[in-house]
Structures are given as structure tokens and as C-alpha cells.
C-alpha positions in Angstrom: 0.0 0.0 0.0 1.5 3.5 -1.0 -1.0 6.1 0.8 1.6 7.1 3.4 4.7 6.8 1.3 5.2 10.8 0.6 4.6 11.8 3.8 6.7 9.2 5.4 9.8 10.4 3.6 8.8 14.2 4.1 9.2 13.2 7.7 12.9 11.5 7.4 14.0 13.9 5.6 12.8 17.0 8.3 14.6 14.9 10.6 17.6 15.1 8.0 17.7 18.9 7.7 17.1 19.4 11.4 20.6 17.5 12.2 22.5 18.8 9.0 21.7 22.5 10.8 24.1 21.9 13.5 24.7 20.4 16.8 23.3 24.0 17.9 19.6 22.8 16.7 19.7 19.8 18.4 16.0 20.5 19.6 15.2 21.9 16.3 11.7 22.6 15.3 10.2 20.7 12.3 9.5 22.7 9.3 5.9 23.3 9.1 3.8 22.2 5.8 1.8 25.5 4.7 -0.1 24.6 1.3 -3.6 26.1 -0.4 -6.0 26.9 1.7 -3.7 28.2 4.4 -3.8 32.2 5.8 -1.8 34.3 8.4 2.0 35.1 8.9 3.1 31.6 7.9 1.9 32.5 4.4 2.6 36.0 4.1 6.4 34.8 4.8 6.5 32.3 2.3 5.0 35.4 -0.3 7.8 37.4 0.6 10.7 34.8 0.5 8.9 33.8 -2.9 9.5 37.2 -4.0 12.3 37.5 -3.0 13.5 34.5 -5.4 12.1 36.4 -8.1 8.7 34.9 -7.9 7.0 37.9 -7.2 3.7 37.1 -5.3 1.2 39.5 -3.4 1.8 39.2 0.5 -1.3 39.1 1.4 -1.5 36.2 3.9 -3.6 34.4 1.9 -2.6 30.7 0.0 -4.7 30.7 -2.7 -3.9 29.5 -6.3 -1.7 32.0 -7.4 0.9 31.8 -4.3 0.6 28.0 -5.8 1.0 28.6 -8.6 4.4 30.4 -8.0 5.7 27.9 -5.3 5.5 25.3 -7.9 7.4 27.4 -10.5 10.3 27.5 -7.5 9.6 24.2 -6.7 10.7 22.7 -10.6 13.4 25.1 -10.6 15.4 23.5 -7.6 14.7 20.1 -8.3 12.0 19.7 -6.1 8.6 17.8 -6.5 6.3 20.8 -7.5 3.5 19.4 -5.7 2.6 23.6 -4.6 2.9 23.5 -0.9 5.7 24.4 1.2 7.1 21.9 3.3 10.1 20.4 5.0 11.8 19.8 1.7 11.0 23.4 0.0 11.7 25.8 3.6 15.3 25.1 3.5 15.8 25.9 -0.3 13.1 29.1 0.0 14.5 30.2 3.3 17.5 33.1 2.6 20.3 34.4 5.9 19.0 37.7 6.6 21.4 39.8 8.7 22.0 43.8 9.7 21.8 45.9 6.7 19.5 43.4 4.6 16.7 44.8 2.9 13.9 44.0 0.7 11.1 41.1 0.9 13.6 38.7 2.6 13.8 41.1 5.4 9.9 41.7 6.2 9.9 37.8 5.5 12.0 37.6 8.6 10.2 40.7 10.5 6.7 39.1 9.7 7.8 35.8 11.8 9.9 37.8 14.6 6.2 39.6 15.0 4.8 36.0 15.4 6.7 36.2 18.6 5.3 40.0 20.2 8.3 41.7 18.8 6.2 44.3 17.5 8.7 45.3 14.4 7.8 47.4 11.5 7.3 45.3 8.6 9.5 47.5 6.3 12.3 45.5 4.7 14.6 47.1 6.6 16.8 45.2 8.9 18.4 47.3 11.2 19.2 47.7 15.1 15.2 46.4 16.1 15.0 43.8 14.0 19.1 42.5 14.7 18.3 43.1 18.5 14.7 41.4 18.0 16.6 38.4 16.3 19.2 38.4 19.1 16.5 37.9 21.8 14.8 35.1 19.9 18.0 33.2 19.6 18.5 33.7 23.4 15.4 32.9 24.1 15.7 29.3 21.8 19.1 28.1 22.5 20.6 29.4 19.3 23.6 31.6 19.2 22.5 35.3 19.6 24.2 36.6 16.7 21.2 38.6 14.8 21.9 36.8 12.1 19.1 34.9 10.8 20.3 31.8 9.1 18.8 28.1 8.6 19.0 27.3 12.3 16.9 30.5 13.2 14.5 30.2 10.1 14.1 26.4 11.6 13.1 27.7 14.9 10.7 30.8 13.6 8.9 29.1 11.2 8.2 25.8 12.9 7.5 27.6 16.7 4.3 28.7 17.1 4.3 31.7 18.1 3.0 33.9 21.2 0.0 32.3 22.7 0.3 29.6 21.0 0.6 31.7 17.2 -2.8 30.1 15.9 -3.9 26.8 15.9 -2.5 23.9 13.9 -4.1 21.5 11.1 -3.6 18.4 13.2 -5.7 20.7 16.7 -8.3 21.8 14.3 -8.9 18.3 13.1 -8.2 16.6 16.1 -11.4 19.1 16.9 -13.6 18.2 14.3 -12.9 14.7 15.4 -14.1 15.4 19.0 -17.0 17.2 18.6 -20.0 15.6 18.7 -22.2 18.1 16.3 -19.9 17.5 13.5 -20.2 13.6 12.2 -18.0 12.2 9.5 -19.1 10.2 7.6 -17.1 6.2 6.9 -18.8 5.5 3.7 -18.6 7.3 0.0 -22.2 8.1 -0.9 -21.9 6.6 -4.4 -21.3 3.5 -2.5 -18.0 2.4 -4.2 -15.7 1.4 -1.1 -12.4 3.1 -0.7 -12.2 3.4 2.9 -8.7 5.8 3.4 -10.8 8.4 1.8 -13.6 9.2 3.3 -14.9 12.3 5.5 -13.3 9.9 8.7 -10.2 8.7 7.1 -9.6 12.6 5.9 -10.1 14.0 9.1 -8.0 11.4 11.1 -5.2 11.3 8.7 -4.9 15.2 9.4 -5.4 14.9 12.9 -2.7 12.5 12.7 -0.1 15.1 10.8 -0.4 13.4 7.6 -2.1 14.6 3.8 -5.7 13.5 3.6 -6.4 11.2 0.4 -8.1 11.8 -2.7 -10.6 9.0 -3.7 -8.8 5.9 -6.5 -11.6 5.9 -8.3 -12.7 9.5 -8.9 -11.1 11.8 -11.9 -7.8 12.8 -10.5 -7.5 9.1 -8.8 -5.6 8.6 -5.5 -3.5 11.5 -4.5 -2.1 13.1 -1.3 -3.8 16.4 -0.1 -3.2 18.8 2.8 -6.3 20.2 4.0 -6.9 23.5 4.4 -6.9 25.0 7.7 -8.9 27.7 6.6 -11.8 25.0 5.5 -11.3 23.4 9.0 -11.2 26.2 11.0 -14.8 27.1 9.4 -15.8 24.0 10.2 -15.1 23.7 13.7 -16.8 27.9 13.7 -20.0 26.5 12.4 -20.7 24.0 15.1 -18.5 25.6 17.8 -19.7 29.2 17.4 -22.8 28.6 15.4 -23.7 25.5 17.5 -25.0 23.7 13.7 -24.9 20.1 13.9 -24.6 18.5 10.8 -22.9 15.5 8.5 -19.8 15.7 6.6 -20.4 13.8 3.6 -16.9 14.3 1.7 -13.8 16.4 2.0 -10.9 15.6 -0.3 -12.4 11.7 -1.4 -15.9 11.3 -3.5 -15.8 11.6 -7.4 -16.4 15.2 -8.6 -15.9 17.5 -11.8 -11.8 17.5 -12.7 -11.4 20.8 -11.4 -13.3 20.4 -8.1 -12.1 22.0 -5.0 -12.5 18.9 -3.2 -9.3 17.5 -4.9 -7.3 20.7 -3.3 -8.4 19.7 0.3 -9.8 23.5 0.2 -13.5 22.1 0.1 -16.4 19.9 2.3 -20.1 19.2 1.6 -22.6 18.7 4.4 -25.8 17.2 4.8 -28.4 16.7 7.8 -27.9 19.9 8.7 -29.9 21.7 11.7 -30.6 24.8 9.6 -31.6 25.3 6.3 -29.2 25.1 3.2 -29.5 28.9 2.8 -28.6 29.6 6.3 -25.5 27.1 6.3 -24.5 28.8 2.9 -24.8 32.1 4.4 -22.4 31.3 7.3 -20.1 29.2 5.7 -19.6 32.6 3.3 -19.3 34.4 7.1 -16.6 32.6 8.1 -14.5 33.0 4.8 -16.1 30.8 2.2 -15.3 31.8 -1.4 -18.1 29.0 -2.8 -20.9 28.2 -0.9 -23.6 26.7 -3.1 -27.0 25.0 -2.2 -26.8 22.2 -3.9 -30.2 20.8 -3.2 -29.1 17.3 -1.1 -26.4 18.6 0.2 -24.4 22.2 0.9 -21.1 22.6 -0.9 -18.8 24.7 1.1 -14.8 26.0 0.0 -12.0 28.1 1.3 -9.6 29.2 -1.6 
């Protein structure tokens, strides 16, 4: 069986980079995976380091099919797998030492994650006394040496940290929500009733909250495939039963068999059924909390975060 094969090795090698960094790093923080669907600082730092690559992307914290788009581009030209997110294998290629007297998108890529931590910097491309003293105190504070520079080690330890107060909450918490709550149930079947049982609304959501992709269905158009789900399609999932207080059935995420180009295949996408409201009123919050297609679909509600 192949399902866990890519993420297996994204793991090993992680584990590679994190000892190749230096005896310094010995506690080294994994590289996060930030792919489509995906919003905040994490993202708006990969748009800068993009453009600073000469991939010039809008920094506008948002992952959406453009920022793709361009991460693959970098992605075949380093001999990487241009599968479009940014994971342990792309960071250390993207990532760029940023020191006093740097300036540009590299440098706001490193000011945007010192924020992460309360540092409170401008975001101006400038890297001067704040930001070197900023950079100082993080490495301090992380067991790295405190030389301002920020280098692989320190990129290692921004990036896969989580911030002040925790710095958001991750794919595998959100699912591991979903999981738990009991007004959201996942379904363990495909509703066209061909059996393929690692992709379902279950195996998605478990696989995730496990730290692993989510699997696309063998037998729909793009066939089996390894997905990352969005957080931003999780975290409006968990709103609409933990803010909302909706119950209602998850019918697919990433598996079922859909049009070629469906948003289901990008893990940005989830359709619900059983639903305590109405389908307009479900359509009208998931568009509340960030939907860019919410459609009424008649049996069931169609909801996706680009």
C-alpha cells in the first residue's frame, strides 16, 4: 500500500535537515507544511521569501492558487517535487540568511515571523538595530547563538514555533477538533457507494489529525492522490458547530468523485448534509466565516475556502 509513502519520507528527511543545521539545533523545530487553503503570517512569509526568489507574489497572507502557482514554478526550478505547498523539503531551499543591513522582501519575510513572537517590528524591509536586536533575543530565548543573524538554524526555529499564545492553531488541533465534537459527524462510507475506505470524510479528518495529507478517492477523476487540508476549510468547520452550534454530517472532503477541477481534490472544500438549519442559512455562514463558494446544492451544501 503506497498512501503514506510521501509523507513518510517528508518526515525523514525533516529529521535530515534538522541534524545537517548543526549540533546547535539539536531540539530543532520541524519545518511546518503550509499549502492552499492556508492564511496568516506563515503565508505572508513564504509570499515574501517567494519574491524575493524572483517569484513575485502579493503578500497578502492568503494561500490561494496564485501563491501556488508560483511555489511550484520554484519548486521545478530547484529540483524539487512541484507538488505547490511548502514543506520540509522546499523551507530550506526558500528560506535566505538575513542579517544587519539586509533589505527587501527577505527582510519583512523575517520581520513578519519575529512579530509571530510580540516583537512588534515594523514590517518594512529594513533590517536594522530592532530587527538584529529582536533576532538576538529570539535566539536567546531558543538556545541558538545570539548573533542577529538569521540563518537556517533560526529560520528552523521561527517558522516551525508557534508563536506567542500559541501563534494560531495547527491542522492536526483543528482536526483533532472536528474529530471530537459531537455536532460535527464524518461520515465512513462514499455516498456513491463504491468502497475506498482511506478516503472518506473519517479517514480525511483522522489522517490530518494524525499530521499526515488526507487522500483523494482511487476511483474519482484525479484518482488517488495526497492532499493537505486547508486549515482555513477546518477552522470554518469547527466555527460552524462551535460558534454557530449547527450540527450536521460531513459527507466528503478531499475523497468522493467530482468535476476535474473540483475543490475537493485541493483539500480546500467539504459538503454537508443533515444539517440543523436550512441550506441557505448554512451557505450564508459558511460565506461568514470566509467561504469563497458556498452553493446550495439541493441534497447537500457545498462549502470551499480558496
Amino acid at each position: 500500500m503506497q498512501r503514506r509513502f510521501p509523507a513518510l519520507v517528508a518526515t525523514v528527511l525533516a529529521a535530515l535537515v534538522a541534524v545537517l543545521l548543526g549540533p546547535g539545533t539539536a531540539q530543532a523545530a520541524t519545518w511546518p507544511v503550509i499549502a492552499r487553503g492556508d492564511s496568516g503570517a506563515q503565508v505572508t512569509t513564504v509570499q515574501h521569501l517567494l519574491t524575493h526568489r524572483g517569484y513575485a507574489t502579493t503578500a497578502d497572507g492568503i494561500f490561494g492558487a496564485g501563491t501556488e502557482t508560483k511555489v511550484k514554478s520554484f519548486q521545478s526550478a530547484n529540483g524539487l517535487a512541484a507538488d505547490g505547498s511548502v514543506g520540509p523539503l522546499t523551507w530550506p531551499k526558500l528560506v535566505v540568511t538575513v542579517q544587519n543591513g539586509s533589505s527587501g522582501s527577505a527582510a519583512k519575510a523575517a520581520q513578519t515571523q519575529l512579530n509571530r513572537y510580540g516583537y512588534g517590528l515594523a514590517v518594512d524591509g529594513a533590517f536594522g538595530t530592532a530587527s538584529v536586536n529582536a533576532a538576538k533575543n529570539f535566539q536567546s530565548k531558543h538556545g541558538l547563538t545570539a548573533d542577529g543573524v538569521v540563518g537556517a538554524a533560526t529560520w528552523n526555529a521561527l517558522v516551525g514555533g508557534s508563536g506567542s499564545g500559541g501563534g494560531g492553531t495547527s491542522r492536526a488541533q483543528l482536526a483533532a477538533s472536528i474529530d471530537a465534537n459531537s455536532r460535527i459527524s464524518l461520515l465512513t462510507y462514499h455516498i456513491s457507494g463504491v468502497s475506498d475506505p482511506d478516503s472518506t470524510a473519517q479517514a480525511n479528518i483522522t489522517d490530518t489529525k494524525n499530521g499526515t495529507t488526507a487522500e483523494t478517492s482511487n476511483y474519482s477523476d484525479v484518482g488517488e492522490r495526497e492532499v493537505w487540508l486547508s486549515t482555513a476549510m477546518l477552522n470554518g468547520m469547527l466555527k460552524l458547530a462551535t460558534e454557530r452550534g449547527y450540527t450536521f454530517l460531513v459527507t466528503e472532503i478531499a475523497g468522493g468523485d467530482h468535476s476535474s477541477t473540483s475543490n475537493h481534490y485541493e483539500g480546500i472544500a467539504f459538503d454537508a448534509d443533515n444539517m440543523s438549519v436550512s441550506n441557505a442559512t448554512f451557505v450564508s455562514a459558511c460565506r461568514a466565516y470566509g467561504a469563497t463558494e458556498a452553493l446550495d446544492e439541493g441534497n447537500h451544501v457545498h462549502c470551499a475556502w480558496e
